[in-house]
N, CA, C and O atoms as CSV, one atom per row, in Angstrom:
chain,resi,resn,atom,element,x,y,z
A,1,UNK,N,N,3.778,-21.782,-6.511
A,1,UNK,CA,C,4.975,-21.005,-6.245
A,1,UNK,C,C,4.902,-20.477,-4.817
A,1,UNK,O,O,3.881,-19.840,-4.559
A,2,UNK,N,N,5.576,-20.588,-4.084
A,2,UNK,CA,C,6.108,-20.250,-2.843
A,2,UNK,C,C,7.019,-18.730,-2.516
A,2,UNK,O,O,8.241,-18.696,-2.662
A,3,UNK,N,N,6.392,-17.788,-2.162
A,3,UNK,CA,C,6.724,-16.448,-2.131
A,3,UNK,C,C,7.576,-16.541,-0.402
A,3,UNK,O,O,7.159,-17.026,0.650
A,4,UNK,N,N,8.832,-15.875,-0.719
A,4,UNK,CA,C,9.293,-15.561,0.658
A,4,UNK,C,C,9.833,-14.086,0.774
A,4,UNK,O,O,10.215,-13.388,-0.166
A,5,UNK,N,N,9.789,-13.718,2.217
A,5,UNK,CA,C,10.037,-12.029,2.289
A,5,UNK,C,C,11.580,-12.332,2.900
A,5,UNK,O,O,11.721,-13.377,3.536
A,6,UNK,N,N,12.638,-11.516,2.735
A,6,UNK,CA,C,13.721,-11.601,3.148
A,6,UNK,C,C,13.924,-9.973,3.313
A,6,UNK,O,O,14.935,-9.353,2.986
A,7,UNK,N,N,12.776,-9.450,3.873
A,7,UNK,CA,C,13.057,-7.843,4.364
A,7,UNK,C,C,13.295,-7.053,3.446
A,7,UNK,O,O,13.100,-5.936,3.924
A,8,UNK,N,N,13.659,-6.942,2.217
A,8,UNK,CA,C,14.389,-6.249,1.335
A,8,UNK,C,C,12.551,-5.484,0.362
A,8,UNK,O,O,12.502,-4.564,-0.455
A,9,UNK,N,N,11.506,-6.225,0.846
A,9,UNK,CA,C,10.470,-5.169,-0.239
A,9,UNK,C,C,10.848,-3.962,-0.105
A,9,UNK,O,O,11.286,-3.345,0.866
A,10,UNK,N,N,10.562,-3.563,-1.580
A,10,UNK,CA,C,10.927,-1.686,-1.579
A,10,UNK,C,C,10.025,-0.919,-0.718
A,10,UNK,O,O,10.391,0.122,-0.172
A,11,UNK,N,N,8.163,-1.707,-0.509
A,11,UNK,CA,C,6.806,-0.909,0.131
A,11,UNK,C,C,7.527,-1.250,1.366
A,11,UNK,O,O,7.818,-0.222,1.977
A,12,UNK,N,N,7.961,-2.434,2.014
A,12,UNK,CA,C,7.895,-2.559,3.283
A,12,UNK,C,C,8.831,-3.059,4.162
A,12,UNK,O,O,8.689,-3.068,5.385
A,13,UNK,N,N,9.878,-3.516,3.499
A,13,UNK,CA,C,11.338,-3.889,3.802
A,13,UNK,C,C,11.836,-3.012,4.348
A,13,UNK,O,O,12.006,-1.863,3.940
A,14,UNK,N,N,12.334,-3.826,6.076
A,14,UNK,CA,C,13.450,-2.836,7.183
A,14,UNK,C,C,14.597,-2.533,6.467
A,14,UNK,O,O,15.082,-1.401,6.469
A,15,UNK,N,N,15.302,-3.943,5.543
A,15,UNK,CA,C,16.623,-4.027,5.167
A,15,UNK,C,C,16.988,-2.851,3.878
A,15,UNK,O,O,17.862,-1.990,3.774
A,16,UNK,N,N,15.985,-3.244,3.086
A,16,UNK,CA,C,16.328,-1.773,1.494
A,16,UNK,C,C,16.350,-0.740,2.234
A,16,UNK,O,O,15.509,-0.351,3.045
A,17,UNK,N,N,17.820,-0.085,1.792
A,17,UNK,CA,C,18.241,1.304,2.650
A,17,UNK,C,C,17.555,2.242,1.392
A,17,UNK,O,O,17.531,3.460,1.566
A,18,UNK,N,N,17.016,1.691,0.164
A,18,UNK,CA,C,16.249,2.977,-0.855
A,18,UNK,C,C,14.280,2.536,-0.575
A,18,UNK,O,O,13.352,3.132,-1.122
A,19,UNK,N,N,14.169,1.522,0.276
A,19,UNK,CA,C,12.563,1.481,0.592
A,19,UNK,C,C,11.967,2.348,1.160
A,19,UNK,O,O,12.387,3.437,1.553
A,20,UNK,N,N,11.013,1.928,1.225
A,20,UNK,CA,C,9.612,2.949,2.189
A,20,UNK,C,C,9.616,2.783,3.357
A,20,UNK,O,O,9.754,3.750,4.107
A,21,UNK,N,N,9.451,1.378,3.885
A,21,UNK,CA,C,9.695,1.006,5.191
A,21,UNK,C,C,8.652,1.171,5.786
A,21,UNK,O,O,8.807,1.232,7.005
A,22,UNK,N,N,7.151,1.318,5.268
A,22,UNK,CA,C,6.010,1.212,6.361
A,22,UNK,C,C,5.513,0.433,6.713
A,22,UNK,O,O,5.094,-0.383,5.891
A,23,UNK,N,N,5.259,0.215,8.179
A,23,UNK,CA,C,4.828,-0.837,9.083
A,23,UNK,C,C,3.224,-0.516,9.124
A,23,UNK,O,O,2.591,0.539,9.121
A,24,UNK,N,N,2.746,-2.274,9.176
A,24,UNK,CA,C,1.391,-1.988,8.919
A,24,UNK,C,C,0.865,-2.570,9.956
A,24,UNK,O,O,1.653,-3.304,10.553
A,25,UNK,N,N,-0.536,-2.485,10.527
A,25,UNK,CA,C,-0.882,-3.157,11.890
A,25,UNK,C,C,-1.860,-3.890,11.150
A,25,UNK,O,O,-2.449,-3.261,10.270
A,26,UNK,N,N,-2.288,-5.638,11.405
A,26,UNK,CA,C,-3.394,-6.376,10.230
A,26,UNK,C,C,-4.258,-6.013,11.786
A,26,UNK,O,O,-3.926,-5.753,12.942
A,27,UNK,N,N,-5.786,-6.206,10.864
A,27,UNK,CA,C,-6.730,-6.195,11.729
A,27,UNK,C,C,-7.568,-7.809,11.162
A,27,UNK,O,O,-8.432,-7.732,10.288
A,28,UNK,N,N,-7.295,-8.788,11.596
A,28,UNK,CA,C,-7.978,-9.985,10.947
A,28,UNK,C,C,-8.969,-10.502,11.149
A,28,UNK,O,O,-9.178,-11.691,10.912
A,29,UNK,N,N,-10.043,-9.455,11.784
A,29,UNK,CA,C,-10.785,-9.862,12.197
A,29,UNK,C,C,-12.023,-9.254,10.996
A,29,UNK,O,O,-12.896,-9.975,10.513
A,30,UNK,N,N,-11.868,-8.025,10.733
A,30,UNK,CA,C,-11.588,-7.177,9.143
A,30,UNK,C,C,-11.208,-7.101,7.869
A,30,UNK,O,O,-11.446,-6.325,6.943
A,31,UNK,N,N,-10.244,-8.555,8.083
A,31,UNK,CA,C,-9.323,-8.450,6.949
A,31,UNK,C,C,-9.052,-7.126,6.770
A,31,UNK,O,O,-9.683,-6.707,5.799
A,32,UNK,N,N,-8.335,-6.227,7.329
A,32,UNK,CA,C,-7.754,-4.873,7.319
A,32,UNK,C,C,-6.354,-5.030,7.984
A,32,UNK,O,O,-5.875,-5.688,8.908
A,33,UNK,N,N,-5.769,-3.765,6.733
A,33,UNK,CA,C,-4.331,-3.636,7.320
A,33,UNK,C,C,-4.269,-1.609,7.306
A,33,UNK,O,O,-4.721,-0.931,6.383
A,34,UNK,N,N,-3.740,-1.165,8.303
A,34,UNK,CA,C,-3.261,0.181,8.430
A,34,UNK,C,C,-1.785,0.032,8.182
A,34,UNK,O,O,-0.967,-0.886,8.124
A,35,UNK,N,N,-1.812,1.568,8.040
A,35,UNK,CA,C,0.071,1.921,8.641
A,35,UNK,C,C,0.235,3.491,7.845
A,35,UNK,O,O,-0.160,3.920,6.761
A,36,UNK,N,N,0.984,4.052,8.919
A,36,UNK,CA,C,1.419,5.491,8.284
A,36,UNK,C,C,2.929,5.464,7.831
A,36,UNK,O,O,3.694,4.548,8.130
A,37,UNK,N,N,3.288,6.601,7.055
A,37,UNK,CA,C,3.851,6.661,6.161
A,37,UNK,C,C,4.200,8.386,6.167
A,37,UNK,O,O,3.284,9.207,6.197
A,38,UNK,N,N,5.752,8.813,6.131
A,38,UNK,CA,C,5.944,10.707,5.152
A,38,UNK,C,C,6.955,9.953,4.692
A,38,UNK,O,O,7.762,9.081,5.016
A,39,UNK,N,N,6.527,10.757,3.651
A,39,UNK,CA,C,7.464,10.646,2.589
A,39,UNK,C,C,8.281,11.674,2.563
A,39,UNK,O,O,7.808,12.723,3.001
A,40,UNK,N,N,9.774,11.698,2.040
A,40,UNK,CA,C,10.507,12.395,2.261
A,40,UNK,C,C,11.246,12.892,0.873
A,40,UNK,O,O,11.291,12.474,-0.284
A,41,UNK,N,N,11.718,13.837,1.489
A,41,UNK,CA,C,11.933,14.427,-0.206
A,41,UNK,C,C,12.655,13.977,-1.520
A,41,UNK,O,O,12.754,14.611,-2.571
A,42,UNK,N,N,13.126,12.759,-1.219
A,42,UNK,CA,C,14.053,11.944,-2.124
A,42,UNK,C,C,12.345,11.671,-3.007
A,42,UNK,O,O,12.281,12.155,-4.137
A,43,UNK,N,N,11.372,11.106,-2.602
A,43,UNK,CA,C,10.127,10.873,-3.322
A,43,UNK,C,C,9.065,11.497,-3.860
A,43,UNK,O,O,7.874,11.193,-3.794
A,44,UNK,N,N,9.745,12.644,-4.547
A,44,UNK,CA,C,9.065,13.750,-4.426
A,44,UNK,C,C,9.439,13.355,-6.322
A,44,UNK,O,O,10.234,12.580,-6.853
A,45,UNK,N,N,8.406,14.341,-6.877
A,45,UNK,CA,C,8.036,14.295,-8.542
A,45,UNK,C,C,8.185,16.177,-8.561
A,45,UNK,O,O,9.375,16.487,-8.507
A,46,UNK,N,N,7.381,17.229,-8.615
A,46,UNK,CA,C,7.267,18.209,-8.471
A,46,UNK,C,C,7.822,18.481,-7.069
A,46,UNK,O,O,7.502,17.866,-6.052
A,47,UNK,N,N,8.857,19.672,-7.174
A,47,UNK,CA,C,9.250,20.164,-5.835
A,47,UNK,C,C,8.356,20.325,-4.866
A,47,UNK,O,O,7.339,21.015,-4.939
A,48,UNK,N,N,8.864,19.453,-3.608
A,48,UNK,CA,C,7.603,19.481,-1.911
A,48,UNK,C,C,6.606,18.618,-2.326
A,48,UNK,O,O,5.653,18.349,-1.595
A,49,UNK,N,N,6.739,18.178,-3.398
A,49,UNK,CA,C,5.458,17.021,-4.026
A,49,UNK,C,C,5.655,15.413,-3.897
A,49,UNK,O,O,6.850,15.242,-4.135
A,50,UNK,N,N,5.164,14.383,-3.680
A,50,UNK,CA,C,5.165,13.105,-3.343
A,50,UNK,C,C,4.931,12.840,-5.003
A,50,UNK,O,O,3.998,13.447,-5.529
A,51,UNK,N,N,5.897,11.801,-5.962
A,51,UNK,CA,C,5.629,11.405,-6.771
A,51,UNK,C,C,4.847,10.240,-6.775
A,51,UNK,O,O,5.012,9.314,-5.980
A,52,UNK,N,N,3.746,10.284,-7.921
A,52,UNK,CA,C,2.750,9.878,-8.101
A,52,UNK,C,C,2.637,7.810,-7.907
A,52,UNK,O,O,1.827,7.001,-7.454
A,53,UNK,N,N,4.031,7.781,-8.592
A,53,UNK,CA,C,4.408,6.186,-8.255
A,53,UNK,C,C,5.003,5.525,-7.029
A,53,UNK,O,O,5.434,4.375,-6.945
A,54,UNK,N,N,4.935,6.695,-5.858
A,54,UNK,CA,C,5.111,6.488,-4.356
A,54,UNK,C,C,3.899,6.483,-3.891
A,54,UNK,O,O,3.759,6.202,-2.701
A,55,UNK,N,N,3.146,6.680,-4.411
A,55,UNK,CA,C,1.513,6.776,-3.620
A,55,UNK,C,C,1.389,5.854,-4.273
A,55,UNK,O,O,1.227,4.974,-3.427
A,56,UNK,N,N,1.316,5.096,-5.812
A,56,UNK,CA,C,0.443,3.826,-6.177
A,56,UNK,C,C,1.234,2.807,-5.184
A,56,UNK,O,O,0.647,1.969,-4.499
A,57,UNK,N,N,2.635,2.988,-5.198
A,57,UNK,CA,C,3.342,1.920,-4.822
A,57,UNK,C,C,2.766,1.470,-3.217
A,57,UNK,O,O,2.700,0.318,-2.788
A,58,UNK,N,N,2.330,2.900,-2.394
A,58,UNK,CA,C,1.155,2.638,-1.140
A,58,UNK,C,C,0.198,1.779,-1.286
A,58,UNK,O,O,0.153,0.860,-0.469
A,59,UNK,N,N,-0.392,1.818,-1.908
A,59,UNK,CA,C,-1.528,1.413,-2.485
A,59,UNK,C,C,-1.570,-0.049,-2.406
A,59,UNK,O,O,-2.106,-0.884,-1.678
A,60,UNK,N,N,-0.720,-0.041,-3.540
A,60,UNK,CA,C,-0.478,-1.546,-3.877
A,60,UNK,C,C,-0.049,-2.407,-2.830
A,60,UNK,O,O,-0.351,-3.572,-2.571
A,61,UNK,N,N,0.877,-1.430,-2.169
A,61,UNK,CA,C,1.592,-2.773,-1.179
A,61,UNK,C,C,0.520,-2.785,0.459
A,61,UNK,O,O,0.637,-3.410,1.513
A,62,UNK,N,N,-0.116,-2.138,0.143
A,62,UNK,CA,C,-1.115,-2.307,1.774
A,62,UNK,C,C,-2.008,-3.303,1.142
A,62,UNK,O,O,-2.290,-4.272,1.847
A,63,UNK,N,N,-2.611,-3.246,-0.292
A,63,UNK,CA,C,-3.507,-4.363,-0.434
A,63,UNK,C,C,-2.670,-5.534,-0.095
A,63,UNK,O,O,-2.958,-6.263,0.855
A,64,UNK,N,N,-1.174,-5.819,-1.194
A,64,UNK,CA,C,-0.650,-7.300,-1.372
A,64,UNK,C,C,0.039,-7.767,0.235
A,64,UNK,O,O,0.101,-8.877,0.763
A,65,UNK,N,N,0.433,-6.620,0.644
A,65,UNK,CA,C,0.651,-6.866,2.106
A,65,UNK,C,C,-0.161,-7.880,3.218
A,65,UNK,O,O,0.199,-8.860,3.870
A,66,UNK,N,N,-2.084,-6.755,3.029
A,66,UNK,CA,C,-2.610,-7.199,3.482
A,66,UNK,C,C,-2.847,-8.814,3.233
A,66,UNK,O,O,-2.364,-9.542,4.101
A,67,UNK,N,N,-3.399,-9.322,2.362
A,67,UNK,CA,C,-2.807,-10.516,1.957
A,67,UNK,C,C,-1.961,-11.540,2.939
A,67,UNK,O,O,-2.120,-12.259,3.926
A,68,UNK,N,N,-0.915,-11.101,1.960
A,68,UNK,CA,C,0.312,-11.994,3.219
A,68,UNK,C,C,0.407,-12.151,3.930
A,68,UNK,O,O,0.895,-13.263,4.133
A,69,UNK,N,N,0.104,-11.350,5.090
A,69,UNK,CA,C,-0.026,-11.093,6.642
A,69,UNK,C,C,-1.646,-12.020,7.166
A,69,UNK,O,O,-1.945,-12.346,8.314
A,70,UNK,N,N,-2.545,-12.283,5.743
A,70,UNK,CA,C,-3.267,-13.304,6.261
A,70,UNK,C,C,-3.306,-14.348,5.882
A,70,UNK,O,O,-4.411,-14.887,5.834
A,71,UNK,N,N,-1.727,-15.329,5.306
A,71,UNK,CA,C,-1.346,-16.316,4.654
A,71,UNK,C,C,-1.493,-16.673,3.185
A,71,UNK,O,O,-1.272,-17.741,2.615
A,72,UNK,N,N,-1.992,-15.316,2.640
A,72,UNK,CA,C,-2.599,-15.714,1.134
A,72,UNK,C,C,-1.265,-15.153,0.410
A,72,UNK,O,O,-1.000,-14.020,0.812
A,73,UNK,N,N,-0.210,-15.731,-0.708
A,73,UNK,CA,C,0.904,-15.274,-1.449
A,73,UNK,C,C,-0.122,-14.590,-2.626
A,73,UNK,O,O,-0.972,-15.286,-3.182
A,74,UNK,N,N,0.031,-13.346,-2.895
A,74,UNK,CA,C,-0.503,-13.048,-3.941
A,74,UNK,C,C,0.687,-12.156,-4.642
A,74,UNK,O,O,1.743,-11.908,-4.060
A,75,UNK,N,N,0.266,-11.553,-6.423
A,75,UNK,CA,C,0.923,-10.621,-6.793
A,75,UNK,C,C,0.038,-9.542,-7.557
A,75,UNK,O,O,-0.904,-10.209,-7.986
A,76,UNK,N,N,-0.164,-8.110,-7.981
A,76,UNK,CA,C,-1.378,-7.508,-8.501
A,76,UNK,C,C,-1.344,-7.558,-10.184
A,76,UNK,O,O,-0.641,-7.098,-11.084
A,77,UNK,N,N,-2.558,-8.416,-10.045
A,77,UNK,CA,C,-2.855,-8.493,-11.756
A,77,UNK,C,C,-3.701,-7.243,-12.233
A,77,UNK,O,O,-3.746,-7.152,-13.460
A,78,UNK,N,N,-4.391,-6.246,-11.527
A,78,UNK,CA,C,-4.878,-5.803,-12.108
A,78,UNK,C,C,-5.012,-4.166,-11.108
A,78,UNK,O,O,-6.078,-4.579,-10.652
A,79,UNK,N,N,-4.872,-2.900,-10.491
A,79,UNK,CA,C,-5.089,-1.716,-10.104
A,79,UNK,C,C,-5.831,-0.777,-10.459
A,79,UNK,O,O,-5.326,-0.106,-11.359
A,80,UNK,N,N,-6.611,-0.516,-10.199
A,80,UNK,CA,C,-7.034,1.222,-10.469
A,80,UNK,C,C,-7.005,2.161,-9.651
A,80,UNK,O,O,-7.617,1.820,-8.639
A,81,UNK,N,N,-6.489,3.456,-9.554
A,81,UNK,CA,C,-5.955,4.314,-8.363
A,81,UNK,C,C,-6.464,6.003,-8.966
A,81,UNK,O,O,-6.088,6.789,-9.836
A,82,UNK,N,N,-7.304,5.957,-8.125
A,82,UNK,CA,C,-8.202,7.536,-8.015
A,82,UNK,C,C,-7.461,8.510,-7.446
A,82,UNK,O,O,-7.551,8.588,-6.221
A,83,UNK,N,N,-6.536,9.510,-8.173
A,83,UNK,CA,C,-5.665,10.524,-7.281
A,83,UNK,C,C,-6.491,11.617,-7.214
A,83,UNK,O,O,-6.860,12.112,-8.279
A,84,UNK,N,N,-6.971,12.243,-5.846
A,84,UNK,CA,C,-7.485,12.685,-5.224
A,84,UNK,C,C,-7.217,14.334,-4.582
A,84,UNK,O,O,-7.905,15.355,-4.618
A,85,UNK,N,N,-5.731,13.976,-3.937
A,85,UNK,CA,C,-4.929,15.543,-4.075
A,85,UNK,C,C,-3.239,15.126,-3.869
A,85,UNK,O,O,-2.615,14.101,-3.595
A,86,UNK,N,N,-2.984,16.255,-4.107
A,86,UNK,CA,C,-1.496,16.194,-3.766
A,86,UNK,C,C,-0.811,15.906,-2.362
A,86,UNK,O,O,-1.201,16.465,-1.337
A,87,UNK,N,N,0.045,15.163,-2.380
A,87,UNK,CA,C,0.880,15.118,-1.293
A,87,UNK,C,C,2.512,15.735,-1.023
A,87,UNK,O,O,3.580,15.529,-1.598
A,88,UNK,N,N,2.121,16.559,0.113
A,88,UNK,CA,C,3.195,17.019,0.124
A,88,UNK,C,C,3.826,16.248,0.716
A,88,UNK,O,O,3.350,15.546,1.608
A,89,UNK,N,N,6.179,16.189,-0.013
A,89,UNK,CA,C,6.945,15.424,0.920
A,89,UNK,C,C,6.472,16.151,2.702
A,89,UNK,O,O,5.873,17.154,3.089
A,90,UNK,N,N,7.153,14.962,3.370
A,90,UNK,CA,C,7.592,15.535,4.969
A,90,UNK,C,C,5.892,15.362,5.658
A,90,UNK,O,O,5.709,15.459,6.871
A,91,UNK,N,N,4.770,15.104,4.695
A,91,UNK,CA,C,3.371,15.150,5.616
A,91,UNK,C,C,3.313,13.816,6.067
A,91,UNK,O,O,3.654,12.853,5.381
A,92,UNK,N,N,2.938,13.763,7.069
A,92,UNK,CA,C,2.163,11.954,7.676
A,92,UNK,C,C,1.028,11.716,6.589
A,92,UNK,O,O,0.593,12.591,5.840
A,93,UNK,N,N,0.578,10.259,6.629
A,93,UNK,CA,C,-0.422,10.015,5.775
A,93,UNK,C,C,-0.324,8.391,6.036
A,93,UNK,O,O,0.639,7.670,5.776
A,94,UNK,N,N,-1.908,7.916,6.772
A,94,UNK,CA,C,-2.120,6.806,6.972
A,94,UNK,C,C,-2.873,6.241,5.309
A,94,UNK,O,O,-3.409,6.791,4.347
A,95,UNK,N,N,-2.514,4.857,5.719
A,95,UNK,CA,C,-2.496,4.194,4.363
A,95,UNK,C,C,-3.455,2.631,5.022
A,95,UNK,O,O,-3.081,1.897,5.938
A,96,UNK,N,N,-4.659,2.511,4.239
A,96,UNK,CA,C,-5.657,1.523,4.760
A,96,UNK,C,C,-6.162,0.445,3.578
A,96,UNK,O,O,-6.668,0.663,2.477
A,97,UNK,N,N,-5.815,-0.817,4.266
A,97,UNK,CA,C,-6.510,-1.518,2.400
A,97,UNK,C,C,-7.518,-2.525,3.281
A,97,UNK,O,O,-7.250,-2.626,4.479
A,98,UNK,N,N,-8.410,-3.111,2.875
A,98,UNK,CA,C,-9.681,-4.299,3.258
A,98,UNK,C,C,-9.584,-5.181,1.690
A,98,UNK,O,O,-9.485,-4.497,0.671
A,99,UNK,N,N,-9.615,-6.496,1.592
A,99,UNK,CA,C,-9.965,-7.356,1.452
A,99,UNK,C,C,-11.753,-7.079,1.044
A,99,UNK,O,O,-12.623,-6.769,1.857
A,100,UNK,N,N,-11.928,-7.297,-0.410
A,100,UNK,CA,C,-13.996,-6.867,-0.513
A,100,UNK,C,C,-14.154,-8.238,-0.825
A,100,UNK,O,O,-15.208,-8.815,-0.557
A,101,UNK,N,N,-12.936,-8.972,-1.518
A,101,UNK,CA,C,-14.024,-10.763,-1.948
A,101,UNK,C,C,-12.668,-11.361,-2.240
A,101,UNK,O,O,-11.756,-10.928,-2.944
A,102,UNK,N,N,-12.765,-12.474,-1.518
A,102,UNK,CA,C,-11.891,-13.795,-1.517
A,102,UNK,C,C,-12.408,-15.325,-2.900
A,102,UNK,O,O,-12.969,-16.400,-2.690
A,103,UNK,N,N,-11.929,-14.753,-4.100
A,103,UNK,CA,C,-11.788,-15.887,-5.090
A,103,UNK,C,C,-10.897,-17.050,-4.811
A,103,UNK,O,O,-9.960,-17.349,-4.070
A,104,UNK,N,N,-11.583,-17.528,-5.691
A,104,UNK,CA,C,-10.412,-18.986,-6.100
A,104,UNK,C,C,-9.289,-18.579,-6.422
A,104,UNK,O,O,-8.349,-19.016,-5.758
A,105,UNK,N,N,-9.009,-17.659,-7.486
A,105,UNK,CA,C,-7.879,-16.962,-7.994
A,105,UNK,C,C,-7.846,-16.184,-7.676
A,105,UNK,O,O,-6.710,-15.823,-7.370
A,106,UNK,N,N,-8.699,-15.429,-7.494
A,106,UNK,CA,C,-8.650,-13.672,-7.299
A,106,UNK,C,C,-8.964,-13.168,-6.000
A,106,UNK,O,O,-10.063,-13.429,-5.509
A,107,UNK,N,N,-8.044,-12.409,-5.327
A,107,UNK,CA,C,-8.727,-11.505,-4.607
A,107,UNK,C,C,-9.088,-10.025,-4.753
A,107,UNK,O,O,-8.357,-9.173,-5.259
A,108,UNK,N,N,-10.298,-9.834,-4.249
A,108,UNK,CA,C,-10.277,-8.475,-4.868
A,108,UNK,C,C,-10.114,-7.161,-3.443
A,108,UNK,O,O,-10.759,-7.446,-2.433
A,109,UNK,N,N,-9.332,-5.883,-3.405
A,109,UNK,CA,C,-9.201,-5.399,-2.180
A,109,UNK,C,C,-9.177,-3.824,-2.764
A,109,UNK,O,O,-8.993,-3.550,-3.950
A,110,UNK,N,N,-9.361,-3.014,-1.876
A,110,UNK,CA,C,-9.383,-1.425,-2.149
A,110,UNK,C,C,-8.258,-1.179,-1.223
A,110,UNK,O,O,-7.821,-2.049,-0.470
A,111,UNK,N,N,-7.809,-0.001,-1.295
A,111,UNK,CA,C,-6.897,1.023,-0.087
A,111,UNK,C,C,-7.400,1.977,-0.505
A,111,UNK,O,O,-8.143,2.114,-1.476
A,112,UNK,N,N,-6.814,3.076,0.596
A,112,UNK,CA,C,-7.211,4.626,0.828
A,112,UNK,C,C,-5.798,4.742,1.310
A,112,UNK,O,O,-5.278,3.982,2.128
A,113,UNK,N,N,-5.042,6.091,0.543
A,113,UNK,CA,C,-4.383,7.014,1.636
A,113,UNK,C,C,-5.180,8.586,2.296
A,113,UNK,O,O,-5.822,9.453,1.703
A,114,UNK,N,N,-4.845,8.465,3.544
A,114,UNK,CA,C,-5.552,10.101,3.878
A,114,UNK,C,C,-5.017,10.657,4.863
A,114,UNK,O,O,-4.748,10.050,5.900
A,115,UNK,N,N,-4.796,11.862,4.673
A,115,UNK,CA,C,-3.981,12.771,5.451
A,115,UNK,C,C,-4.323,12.682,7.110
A,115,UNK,O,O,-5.148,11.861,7.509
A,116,UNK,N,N,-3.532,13.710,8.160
A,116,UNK,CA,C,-4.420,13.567,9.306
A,116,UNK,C,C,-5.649,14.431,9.369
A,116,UNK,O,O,-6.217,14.476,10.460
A,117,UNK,N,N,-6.048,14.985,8.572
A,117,UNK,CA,C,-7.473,15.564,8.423
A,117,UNK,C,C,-8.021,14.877,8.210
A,117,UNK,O,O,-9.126,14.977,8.745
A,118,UNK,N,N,-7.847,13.782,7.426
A,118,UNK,CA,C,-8.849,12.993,6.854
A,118,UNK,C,C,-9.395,12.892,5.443
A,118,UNK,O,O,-10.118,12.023,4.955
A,119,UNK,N,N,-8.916,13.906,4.943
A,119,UNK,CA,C,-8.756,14.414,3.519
A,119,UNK,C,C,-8.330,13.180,2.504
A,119,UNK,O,O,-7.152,12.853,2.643
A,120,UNK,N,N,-9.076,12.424,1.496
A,120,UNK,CA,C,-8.186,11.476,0.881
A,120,UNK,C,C,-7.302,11.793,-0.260
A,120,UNK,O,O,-7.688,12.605,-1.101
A,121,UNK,N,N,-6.268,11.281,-0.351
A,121,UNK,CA,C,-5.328,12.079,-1.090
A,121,UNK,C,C,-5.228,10.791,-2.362
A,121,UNK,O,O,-4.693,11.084,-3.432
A,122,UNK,N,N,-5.824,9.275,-2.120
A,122,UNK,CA,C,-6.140,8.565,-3.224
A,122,UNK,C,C,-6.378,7.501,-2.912
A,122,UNK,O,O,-6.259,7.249,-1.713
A,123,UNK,N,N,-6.779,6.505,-3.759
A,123,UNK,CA,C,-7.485,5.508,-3.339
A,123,UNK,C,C,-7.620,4.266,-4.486
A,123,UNK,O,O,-7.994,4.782,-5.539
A,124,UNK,N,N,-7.489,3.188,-4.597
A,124,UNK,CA,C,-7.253,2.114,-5.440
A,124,UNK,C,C,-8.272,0.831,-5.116
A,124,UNK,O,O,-9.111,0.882,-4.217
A,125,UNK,N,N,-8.135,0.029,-5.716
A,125,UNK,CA,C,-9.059,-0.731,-6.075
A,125,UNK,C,C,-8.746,-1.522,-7.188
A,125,UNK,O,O,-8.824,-1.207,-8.375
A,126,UNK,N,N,-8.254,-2.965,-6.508
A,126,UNK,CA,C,-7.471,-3.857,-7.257
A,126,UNK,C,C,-7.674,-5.370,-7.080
A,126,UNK,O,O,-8.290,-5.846,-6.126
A,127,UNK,N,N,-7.031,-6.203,-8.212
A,127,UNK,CA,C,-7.274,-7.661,-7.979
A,127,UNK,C,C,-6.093,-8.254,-7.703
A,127,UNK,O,O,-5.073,-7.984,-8.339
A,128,UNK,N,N,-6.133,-9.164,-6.670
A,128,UNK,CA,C,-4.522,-9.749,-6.542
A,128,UNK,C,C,-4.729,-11.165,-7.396
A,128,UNK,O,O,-5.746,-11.674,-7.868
A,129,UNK,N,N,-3.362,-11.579,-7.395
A,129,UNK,CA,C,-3.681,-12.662,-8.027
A,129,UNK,C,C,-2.957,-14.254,-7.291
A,129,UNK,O,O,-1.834,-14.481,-7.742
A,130,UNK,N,N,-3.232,-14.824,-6.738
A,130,UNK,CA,C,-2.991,-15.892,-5.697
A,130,UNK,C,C,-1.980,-17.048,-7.005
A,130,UNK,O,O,-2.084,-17.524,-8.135
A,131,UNK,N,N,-0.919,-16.980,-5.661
A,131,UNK,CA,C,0.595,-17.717,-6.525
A,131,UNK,C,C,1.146,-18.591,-6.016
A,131,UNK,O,O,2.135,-19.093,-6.551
C-alpha cells in the first residue's frame, strides 16, 4: 500500500484549518525528528489544560512522521505514553521522537515532549507498522 500526504494530517497538515500544524526538522543522520508546538485553547481538556489526546496525538505523529520523512510508510500498531505533567494551553513545548530498531515489519521508536525548562511533560514508546 502506497501512503500519500496531501497536507490535510490533523498532527501535521498546513491545509486542516482544525490541525496542529507542527513542523518538524529530521535529523537523518540520528534518525531524529524535532519540532515545537502551543497548544491553544481550543485543545484544552480541563480549563488552561492541554487535553490528554493532543499530547498522545504529539507523540504519535513525531514517531510516524519521523518515519516518512525517512521514506519508510508506516501506521502505529502498538503505543505506550508515560504522562509526566500537565500542560498548560498557550505554553511552547518541543516534541522529539528517534527511531531505537528498524524491523522487517516493525519499527520500533520513542518521543519525548518537554517544556522550555526541560521538564518532561510525557513520553511514548511505540511500534510502527510498515505498509
Amino acid at each position: 500500500m502506497k501512503l500519500s500526504d496531501n497536507n490535510r494530517c490533523f498532527g501535521c497538515g498546513k491545509e486542516n484549518p482544525l490541525g496542529l500544524k507542527i513542523a518538524f526538522t529530521l535529523d537523518r543522520g540520528n534518525k531524529a525528528i524535532k519540532g515545537e508546538f502551543t497548544p491553544r485553547p481550543e485543545y484544552q481538556g480541563y480549563q488552561g489544560i492541554t487535553h490528554g489526546g493532543i499530547i498522545a496525538t504529539l507523540l504519535d505523529e513525531a514517531m510516524v512522521r519521523l518515519a516518512f520523512e525517512l521514506g519508510i510508510y508506516t501506521v502505529t500498531a502498538w503505543m505506550e505514553i508515560r504522562y509526566t505533567s500537565p500542560l498548560a494551553t498557550g505554553e511552547k513545548v518541543f516534541v522529539s521522537a528517534q527511531i531505537i530498531k528498524d524491523g522487517k515489519k516493525l519499527l520500533e521508536a520513542t518521543a519525548e515532549i518537554t517544556d522550555s525548562s526541560g521538564t518532561c511533560i510525557a513520553k511514548a514508546r511505540g511500534k510502527l507498522m510498515r505498509v
